[in-house]
C-alpha positions in Angstrom: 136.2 -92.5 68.6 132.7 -92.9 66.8 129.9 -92.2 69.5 129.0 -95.9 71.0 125.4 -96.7 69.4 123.7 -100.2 70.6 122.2 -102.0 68.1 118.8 -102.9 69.5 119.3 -106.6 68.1 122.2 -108.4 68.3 123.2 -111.7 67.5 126.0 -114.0 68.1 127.2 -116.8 66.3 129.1 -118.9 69.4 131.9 -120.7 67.9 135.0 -122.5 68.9 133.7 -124.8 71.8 135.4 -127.6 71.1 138.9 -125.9 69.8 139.0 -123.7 72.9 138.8 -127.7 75.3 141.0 -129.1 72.8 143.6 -126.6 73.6 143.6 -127.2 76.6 144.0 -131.0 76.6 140.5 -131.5 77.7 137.2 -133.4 76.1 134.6 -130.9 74.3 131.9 -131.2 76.5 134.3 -129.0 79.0 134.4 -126.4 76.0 130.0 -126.2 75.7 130.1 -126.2 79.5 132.3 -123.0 79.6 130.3 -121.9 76.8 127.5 -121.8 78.9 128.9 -119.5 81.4 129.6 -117.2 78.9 125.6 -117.0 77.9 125.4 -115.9 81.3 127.9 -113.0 81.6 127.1 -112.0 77.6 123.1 -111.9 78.2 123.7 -109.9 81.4 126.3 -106.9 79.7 123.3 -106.7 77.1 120.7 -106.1 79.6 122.7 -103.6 81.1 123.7 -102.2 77.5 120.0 -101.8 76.9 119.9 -104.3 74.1 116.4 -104.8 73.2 117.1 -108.4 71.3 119.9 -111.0 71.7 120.1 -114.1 69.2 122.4 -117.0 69.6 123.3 -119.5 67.1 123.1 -122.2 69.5 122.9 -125.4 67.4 122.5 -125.8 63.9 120.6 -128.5 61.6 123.5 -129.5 60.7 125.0 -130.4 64.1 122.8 -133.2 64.6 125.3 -134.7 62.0 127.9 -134.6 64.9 128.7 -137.6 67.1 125.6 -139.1 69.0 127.5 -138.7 72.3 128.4 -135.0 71.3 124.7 -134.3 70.3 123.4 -136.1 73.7 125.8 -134.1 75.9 124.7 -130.9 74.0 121.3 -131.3 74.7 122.0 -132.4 78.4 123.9 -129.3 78.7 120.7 -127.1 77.2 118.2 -128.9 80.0 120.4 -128.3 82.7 120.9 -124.7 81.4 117.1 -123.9 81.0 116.3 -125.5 84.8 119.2 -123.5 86.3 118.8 -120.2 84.8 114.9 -119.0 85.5 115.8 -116.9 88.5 118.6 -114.7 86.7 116.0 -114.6 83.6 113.2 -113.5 86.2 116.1 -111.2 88.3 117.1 -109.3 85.0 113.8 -109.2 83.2 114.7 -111.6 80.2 112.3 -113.1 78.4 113.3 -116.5 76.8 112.8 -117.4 73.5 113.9 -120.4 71.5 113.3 -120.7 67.5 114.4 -123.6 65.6 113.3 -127.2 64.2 111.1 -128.3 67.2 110.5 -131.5 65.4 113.9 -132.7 66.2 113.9 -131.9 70.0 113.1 -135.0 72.3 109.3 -134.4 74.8 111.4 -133.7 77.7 113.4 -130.5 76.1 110.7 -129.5 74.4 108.3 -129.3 77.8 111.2 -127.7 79.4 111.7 -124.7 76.9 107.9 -124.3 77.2 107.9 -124.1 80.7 110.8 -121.1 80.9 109.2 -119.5 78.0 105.7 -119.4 79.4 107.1 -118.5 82.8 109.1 -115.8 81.5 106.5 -114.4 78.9 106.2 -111.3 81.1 109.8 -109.4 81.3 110.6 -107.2 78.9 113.9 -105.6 79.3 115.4 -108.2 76.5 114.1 -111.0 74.7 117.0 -114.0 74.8 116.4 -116.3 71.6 118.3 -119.3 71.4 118.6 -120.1 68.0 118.0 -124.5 68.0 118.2 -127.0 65.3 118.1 -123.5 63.0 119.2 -123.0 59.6 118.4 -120.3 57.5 117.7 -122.7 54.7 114.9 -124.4 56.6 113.8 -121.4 57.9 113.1 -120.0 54.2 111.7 -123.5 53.7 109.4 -123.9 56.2 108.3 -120.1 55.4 107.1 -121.0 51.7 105.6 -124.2 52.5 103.4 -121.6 54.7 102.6 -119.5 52.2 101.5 -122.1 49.7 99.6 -123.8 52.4 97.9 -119.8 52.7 96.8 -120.4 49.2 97.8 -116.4 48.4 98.1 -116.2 44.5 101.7 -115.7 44.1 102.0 -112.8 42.3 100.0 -111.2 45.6 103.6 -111.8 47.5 105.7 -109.6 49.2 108.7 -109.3 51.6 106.3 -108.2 54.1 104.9 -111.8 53.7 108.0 -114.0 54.0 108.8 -112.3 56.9 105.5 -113.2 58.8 106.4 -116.6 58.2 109.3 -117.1 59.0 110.0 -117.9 62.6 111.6 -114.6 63.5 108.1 -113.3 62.6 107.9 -110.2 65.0 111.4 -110.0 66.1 113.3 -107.2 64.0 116.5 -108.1 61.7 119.9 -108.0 63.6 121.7 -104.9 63.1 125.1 -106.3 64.3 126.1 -110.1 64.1 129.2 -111.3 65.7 130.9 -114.1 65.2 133.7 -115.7 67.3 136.9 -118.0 66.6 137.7 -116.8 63.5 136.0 -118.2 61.2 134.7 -115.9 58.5 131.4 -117.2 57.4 128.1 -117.0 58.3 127.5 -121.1 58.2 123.9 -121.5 56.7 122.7 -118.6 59.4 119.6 -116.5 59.0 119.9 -115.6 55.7 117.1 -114.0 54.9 117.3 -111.2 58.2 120.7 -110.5 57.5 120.6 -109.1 54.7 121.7 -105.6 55.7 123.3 -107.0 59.5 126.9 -105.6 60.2 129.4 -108.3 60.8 131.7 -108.4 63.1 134.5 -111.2 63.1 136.7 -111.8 67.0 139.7 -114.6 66.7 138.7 -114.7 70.2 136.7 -118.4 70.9 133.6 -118.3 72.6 134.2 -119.3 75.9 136.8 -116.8 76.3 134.3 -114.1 75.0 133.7 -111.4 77.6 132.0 -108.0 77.9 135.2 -106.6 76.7 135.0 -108.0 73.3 131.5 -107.5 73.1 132.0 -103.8 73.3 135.0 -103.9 70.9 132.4 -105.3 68.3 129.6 -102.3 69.2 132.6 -100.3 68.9 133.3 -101.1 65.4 129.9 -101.4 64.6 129.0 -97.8 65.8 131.6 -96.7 63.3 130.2 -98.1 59.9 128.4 -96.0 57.7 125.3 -98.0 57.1 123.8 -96.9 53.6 121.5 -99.6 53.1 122.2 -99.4 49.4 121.7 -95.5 49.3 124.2 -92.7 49.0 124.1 -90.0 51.9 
């Protein structure tokens, strides 16, 4: 077996929610409500791992196309979460993070998130970013309208550029994404940063996701040959 390496920035694309309730004959919301629990356990094995970053695809753009009630429990579920969770954040040194579409977050969310992040500006063991109303299409979006607001002659651009302004300015690129349920895409998700990431992809759904499959996915990561386009 490859010696284990931990990617210092890992991200995780949290699907299967709603399958994983449905199989069990009960209504979503139980399925993002055992989601949950799984943040918990997942963000604790990565502080112990010694995992500098961990991303979440928590809620895309497009899921504010699902069902009002769906949306509203969602973002119920993400206030509760951020008022219950600042002494485990302050216990394991986690600072919080959350990048995303603010614009489409309601005042009360929004003060919320600004509250945890501010109050748990200081730890730095790992940096928890919840990725909310994201897409990686905005995201490159929003990140030229920047730079023609800049007024930098276009020509003058570089890579170095677009990733200032985009809003994982600061945070380096995922070396490892997983994603859960099965699915094999990467649904509209940080397309710019991942442009070298390793993928993992677990039939297992999210709320069944455990520090056992999470090292299963460093496992195979640790055993790629990553070129980067070269030859060694």
């Amino acid at each position: 077996m490859a010696e284990r390496i931990i990617p210092q920035h890992i991200s995780i694309i949290m699907d299967g929610n709603g399958r994983w309730a449905k199989a069990r004959g009960q209504q979503r919301a139980c399925g993002h409500i055992e989601g949950v629990e799984r943040v918990r356990d997942i963000t604790t094995a990565c502080v112990e791992l010694g995992v500098r970053y961990l991303s979440l695809y928590t809620f895309s753009e497009e899921n504010w196309n699902r069902p009002a009630e769906e949306v509203n429990a969602l973002m119920g579920l993400m206030m509760k979460s951020i008022e219950g969770e600042y002494d485990t954040m302050m216990r394991n040194g986690v600072r919080f993070r959350v990048l995303g579409n603010r614009a489409r977050l309601s005042d009360i969310l929004l003060e919320a998130i600004t509250n945890l992040e501010n109050a748990t500006s200081g730890n730095a063991n790992m940096d928890m970013i919840i990725m909310l109303s994201y897409s990686g299409k905005w995201d490159i979006l929003q990140a030229a309208r920047k730079l023609m607001e800049s007024g930098k002659p276009a020509e003058q651009l570089d890579y170095s550029d677009i990733d200032a302004a985009l809003v994982t300015a600061g945070i380096p690129d995922p070396e490892l994404v997983i994603r859960t349920s099965g699915e094999k895409r990467i649904s509209n998700y940080m397309l710019w940063q991942t442009a070298y990431s390793e993928f993992v992809f677990t039939d297992t759904l999210w709320p069944d996701f455990r520090k056992e499959q999470l090292l299963e996915a460093i496992d195979e990561y640790s055993s790629r040959d990553r070129r980067f386009g070269k030859v060694k």
